[in-house]
CHARMM internal coordinates of N, CA and C (Angstrom, degrees):
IC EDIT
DIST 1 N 1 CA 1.4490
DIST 1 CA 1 C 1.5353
ANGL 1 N 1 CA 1 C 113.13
DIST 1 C 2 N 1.3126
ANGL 1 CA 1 C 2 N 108.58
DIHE 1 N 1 CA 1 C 2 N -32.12
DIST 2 N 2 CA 1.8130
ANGL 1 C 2 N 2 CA 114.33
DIHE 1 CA 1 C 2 N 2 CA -167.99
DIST 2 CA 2 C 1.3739
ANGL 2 N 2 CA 2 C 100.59
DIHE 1 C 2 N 2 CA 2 C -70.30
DIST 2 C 3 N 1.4454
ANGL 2 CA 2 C 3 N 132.58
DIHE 2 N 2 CA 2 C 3 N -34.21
DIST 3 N 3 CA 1.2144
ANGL 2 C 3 N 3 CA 162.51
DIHE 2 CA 2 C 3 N 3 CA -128.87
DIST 3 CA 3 C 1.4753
ANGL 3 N 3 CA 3 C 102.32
DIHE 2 C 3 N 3 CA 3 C -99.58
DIST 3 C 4 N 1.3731
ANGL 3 CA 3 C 4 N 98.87
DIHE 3 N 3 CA 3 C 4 N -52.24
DIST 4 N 4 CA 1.3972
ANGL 3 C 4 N 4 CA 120.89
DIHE 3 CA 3 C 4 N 4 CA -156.34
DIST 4 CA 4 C 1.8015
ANGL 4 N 4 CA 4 C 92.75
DIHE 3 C 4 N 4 CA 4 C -82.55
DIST 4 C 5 N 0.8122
ANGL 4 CA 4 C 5 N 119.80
DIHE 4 N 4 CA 4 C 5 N -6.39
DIST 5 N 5 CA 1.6246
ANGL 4 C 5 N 5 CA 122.20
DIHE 4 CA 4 C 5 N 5 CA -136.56
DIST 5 CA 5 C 1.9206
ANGL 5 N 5 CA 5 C 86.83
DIHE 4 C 5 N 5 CA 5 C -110.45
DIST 5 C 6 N 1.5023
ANGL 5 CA 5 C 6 N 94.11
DIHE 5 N 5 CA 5 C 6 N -58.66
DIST 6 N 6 CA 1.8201
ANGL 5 C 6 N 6 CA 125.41
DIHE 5 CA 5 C 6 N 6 CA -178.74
DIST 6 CA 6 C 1.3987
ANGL 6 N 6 CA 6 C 100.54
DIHE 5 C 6 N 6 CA 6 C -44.12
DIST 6 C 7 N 1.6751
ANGL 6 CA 6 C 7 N 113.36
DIHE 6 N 6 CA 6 C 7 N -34.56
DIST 7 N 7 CA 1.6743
ANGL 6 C 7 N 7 CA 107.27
DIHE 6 CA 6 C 7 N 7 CA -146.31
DIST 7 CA 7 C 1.9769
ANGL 7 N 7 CA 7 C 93.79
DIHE 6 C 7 N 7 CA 7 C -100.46
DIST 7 C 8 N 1.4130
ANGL 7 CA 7 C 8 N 97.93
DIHE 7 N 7 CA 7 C 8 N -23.01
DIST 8 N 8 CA 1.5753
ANGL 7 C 8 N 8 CA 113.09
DIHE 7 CA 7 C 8 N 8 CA -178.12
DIST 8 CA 8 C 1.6348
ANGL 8 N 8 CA 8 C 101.48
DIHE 7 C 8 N 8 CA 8 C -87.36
DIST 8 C 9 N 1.3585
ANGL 8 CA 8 C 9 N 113.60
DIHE 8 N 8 CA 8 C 9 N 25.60
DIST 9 N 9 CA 1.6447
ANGL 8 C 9 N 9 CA 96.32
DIHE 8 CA 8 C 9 N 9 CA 167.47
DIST 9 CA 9 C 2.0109
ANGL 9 N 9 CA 9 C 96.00
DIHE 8 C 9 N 9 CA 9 C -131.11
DIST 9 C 10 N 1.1902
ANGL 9 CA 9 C 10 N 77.21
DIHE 9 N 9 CA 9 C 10 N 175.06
DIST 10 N 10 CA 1.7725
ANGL 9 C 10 N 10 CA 83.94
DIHE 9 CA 9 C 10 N 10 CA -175.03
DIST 10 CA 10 C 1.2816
ANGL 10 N 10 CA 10 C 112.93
DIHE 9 C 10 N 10 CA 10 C -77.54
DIST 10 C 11 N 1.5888
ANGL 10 CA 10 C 11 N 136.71
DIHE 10 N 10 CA 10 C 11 N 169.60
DIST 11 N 11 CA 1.1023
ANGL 10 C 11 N 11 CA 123.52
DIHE 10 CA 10 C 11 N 11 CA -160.39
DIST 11 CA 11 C 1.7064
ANGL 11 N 11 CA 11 C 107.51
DIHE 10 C 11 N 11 CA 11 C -99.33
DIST 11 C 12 N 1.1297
ANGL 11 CA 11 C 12 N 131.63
DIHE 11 N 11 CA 11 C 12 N 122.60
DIST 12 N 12 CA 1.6889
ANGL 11 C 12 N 12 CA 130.64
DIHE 11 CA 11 C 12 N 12 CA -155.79
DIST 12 CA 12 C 1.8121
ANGL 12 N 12 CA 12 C 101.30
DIHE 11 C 12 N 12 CA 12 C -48.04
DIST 12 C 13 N 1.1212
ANGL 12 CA 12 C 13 N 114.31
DIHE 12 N 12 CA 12 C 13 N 170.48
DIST 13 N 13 CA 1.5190
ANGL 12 C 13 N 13 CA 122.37
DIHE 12 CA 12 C 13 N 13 CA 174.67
DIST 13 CA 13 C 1.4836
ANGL 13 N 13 CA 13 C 105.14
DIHE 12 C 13 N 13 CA 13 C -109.84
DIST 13 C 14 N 1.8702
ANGL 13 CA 13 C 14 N 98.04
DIHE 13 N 13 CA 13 C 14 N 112.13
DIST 14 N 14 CA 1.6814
ANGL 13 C 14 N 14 CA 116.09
DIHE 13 CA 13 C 14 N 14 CA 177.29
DIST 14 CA 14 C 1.5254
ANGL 14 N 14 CA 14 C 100.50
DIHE 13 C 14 N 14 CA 14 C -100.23
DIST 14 C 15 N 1.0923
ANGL 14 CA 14 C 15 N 93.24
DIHE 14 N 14 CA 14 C 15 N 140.69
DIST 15 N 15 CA 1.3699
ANGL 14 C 15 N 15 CA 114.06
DIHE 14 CA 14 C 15 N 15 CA 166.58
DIST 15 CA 15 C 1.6799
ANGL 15 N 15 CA 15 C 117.61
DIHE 14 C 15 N 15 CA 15 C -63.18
DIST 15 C 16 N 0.9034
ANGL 15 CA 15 C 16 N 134.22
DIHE 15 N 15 CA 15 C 16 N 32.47
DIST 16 N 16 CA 1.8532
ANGL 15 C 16 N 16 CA 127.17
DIHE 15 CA 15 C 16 N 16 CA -169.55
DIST 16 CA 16 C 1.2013
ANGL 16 N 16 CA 16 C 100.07
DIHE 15 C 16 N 16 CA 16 C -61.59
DIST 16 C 17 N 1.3745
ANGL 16 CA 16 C 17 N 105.07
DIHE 16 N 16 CA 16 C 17 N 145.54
DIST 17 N 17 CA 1.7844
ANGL 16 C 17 N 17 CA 128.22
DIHE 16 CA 16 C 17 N 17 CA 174.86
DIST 17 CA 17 C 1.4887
ANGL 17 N 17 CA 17 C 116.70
DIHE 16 C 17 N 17 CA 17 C -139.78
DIST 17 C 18 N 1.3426
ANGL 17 CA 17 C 18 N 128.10
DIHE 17 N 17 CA 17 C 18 N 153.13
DIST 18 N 18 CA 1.6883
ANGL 17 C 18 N 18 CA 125.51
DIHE 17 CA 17 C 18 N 18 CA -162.64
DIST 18 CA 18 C 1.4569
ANGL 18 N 18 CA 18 C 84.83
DIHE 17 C 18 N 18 CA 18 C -84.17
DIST 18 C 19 N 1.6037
ANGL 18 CA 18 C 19 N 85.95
DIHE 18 N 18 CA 18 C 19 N 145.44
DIST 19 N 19 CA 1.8145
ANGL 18 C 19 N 19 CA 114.77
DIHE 18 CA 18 C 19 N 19 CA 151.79
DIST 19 CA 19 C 1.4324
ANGL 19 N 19 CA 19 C 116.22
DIHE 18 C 19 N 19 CA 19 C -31.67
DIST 19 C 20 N 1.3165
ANGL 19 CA 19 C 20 N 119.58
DIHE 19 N 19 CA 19 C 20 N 103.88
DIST 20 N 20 CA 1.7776
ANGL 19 C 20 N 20 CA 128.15
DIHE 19 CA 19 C 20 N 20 CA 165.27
DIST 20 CA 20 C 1.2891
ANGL 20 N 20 CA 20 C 83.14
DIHE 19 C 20 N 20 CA 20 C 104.05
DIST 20 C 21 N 1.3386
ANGL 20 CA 20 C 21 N 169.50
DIHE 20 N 20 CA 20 C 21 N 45.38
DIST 21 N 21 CA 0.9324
ANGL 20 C 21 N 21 CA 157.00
DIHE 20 CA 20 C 21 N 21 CA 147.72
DIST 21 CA 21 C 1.7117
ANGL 21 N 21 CA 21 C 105.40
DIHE 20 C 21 N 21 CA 21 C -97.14
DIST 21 C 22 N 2.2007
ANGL 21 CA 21 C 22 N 97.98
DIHE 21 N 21 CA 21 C 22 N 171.32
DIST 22 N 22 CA 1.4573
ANGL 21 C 22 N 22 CA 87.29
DIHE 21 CA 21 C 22 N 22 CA -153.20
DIST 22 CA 22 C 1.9155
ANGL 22 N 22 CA 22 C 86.55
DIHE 21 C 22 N 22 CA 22 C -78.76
DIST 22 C 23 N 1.1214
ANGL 22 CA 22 C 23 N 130.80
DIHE 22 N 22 CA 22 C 23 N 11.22
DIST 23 N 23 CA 1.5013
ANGL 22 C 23 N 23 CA 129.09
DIHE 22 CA 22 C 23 N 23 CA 173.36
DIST 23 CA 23 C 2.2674
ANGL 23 N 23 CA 23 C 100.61
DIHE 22 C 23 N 23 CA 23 C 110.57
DIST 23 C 24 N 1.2249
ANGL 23 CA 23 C 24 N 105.25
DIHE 23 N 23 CA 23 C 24 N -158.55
DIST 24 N 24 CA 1.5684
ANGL 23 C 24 N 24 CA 91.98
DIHE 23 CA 23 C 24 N 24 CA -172.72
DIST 24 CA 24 C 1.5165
ANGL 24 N 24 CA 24 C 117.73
DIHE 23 C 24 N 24 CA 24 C -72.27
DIST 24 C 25 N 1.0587
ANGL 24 CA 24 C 25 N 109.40
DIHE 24 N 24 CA 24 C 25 N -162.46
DIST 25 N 25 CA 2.0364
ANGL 24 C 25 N 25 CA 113.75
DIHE 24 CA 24 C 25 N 25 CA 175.82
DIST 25 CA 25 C 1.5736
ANGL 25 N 25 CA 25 C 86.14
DIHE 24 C 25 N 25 CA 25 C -97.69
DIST 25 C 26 N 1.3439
ANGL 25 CA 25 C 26 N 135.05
DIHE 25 N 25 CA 25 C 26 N -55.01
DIST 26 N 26 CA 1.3849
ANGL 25 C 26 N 26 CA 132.70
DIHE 25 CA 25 C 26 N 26 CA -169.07
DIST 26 CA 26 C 1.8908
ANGL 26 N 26 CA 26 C 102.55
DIHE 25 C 26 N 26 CA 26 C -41.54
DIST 26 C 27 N 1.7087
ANGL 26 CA 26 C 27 N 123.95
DIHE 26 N 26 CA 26 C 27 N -57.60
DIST 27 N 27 CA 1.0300
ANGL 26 C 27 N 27 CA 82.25
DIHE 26 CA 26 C 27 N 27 CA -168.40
DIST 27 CA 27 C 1.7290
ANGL 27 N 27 CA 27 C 131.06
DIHE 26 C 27 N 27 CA 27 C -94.56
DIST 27 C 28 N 1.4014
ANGL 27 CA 27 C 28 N 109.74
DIHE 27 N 27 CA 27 C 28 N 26.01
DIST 28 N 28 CA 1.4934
ANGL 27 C 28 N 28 CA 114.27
DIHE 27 CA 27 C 28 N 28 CA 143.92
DIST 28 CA 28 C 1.3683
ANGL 28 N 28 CA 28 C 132.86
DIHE 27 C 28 N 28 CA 28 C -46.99
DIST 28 C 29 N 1.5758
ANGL 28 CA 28 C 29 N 96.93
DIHE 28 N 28 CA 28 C 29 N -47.29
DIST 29 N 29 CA 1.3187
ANGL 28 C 29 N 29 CA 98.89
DIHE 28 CA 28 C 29 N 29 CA 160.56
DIST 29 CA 29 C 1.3154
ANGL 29 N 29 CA 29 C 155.57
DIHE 28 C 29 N 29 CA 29 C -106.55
DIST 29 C 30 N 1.3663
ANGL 29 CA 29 C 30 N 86.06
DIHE 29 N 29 CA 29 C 30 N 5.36
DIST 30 N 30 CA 1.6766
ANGL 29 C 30 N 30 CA 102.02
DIHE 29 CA 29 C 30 N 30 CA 150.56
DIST 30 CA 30 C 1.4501
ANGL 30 N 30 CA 30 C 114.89
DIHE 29 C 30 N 30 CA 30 C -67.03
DIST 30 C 31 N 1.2985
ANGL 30 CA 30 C 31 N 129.94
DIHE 30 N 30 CA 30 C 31 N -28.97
DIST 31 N 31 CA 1.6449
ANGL 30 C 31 N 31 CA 119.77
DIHE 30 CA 30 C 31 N 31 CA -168.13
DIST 31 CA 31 C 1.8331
ANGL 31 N 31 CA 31 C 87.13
DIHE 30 C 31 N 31 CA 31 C -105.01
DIST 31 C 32 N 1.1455
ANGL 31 CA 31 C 32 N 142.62
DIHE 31 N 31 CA 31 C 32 N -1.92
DIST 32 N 32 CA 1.5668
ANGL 31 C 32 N 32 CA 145.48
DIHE 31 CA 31 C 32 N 32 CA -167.50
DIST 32 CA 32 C 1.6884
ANGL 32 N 32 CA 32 C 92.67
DIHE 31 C 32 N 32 CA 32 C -98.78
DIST 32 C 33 N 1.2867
ANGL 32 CA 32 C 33 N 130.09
DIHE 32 N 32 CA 32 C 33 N -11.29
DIST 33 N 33 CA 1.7815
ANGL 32 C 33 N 33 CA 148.87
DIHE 32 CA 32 C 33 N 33 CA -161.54
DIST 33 CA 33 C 1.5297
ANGL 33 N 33 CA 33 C 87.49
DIHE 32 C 33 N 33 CA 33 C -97.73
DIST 33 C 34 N 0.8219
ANGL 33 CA 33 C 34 N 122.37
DIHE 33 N 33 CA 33 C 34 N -43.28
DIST 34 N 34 CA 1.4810
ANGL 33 C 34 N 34 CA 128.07
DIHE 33 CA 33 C 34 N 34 CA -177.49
DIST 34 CA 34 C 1.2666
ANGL 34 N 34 CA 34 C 126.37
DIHE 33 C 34 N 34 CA 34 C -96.47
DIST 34 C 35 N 1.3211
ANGL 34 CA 34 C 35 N 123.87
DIHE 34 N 34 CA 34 C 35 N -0.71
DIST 35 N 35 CA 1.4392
ANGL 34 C 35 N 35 CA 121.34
DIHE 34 CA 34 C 35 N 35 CA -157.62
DIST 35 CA 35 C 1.3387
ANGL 35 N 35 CA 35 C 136.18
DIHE 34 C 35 N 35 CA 35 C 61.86
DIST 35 C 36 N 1.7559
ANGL 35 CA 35 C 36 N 110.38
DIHE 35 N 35 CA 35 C 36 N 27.19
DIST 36 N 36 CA 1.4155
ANGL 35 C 36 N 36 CA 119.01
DIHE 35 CA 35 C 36 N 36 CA 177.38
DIST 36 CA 36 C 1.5421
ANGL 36 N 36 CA 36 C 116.06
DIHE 35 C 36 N 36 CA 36 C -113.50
DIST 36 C 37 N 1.3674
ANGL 36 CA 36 C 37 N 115.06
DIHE 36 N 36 CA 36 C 37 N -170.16
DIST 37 N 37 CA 1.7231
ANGL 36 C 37 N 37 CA 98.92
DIHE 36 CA 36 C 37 N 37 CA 173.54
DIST 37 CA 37 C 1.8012
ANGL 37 N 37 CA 37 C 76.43
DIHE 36 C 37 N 37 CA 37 C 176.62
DIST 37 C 38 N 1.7393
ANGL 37 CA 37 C 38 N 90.81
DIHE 37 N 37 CA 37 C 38 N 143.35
DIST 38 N 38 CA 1.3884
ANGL 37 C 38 N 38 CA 102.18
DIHE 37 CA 37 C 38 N 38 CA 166.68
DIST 38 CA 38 C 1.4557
ANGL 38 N 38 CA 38 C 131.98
DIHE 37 C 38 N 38 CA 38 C -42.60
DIST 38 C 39 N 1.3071
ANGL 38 CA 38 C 39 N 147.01
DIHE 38 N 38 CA 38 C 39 N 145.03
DIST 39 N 39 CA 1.0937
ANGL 38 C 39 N 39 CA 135.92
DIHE 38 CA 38 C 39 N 39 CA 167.45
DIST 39 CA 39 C 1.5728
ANGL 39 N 39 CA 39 C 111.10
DIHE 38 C 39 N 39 CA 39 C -127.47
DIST 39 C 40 N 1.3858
ANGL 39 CA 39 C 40 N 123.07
DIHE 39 N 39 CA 39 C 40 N 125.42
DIST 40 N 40 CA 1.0545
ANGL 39 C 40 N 40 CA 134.31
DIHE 39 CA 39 C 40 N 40 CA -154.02
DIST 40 CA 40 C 1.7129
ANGL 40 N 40 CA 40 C 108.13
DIHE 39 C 40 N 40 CA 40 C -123.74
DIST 40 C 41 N 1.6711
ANGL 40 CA 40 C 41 N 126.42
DIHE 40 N 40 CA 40 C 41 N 110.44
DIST 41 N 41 CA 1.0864
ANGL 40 C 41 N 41 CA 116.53
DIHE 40 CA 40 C 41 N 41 CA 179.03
DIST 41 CA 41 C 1.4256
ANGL 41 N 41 CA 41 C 117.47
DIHE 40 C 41 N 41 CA 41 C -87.95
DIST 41 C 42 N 1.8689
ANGL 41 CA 41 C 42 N 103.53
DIHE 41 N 41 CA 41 C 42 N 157.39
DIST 42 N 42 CA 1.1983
ANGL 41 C 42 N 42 CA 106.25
DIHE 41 CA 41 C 42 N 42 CA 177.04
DIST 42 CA 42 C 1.0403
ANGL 42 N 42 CA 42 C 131.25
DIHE 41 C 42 N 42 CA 42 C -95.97
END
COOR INIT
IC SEED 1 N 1 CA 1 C
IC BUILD
């Protein structure tokens, strides 16, 4: 039944992003929700 239930729902919305990339736009703004932001050295 649990099974049956899993296969009758839609498939969730992932974030995928290409290889070497800085990853999705979502998690910018997940840490921008908080007042943070990546920091990247040079």
């Amino acid at each position: 039944p649990v099974l049956d239930v899993w296969q009758s729902l839609p498939p969730p919305s992932f974030p995928n992003y290409d290889a070497g990339s800085w990853g999705p736009s979502e998690s910018h703004q997940l840490l921008k929700q908080d007042g943070r932001e990546w920091r990247v050295g040079a």
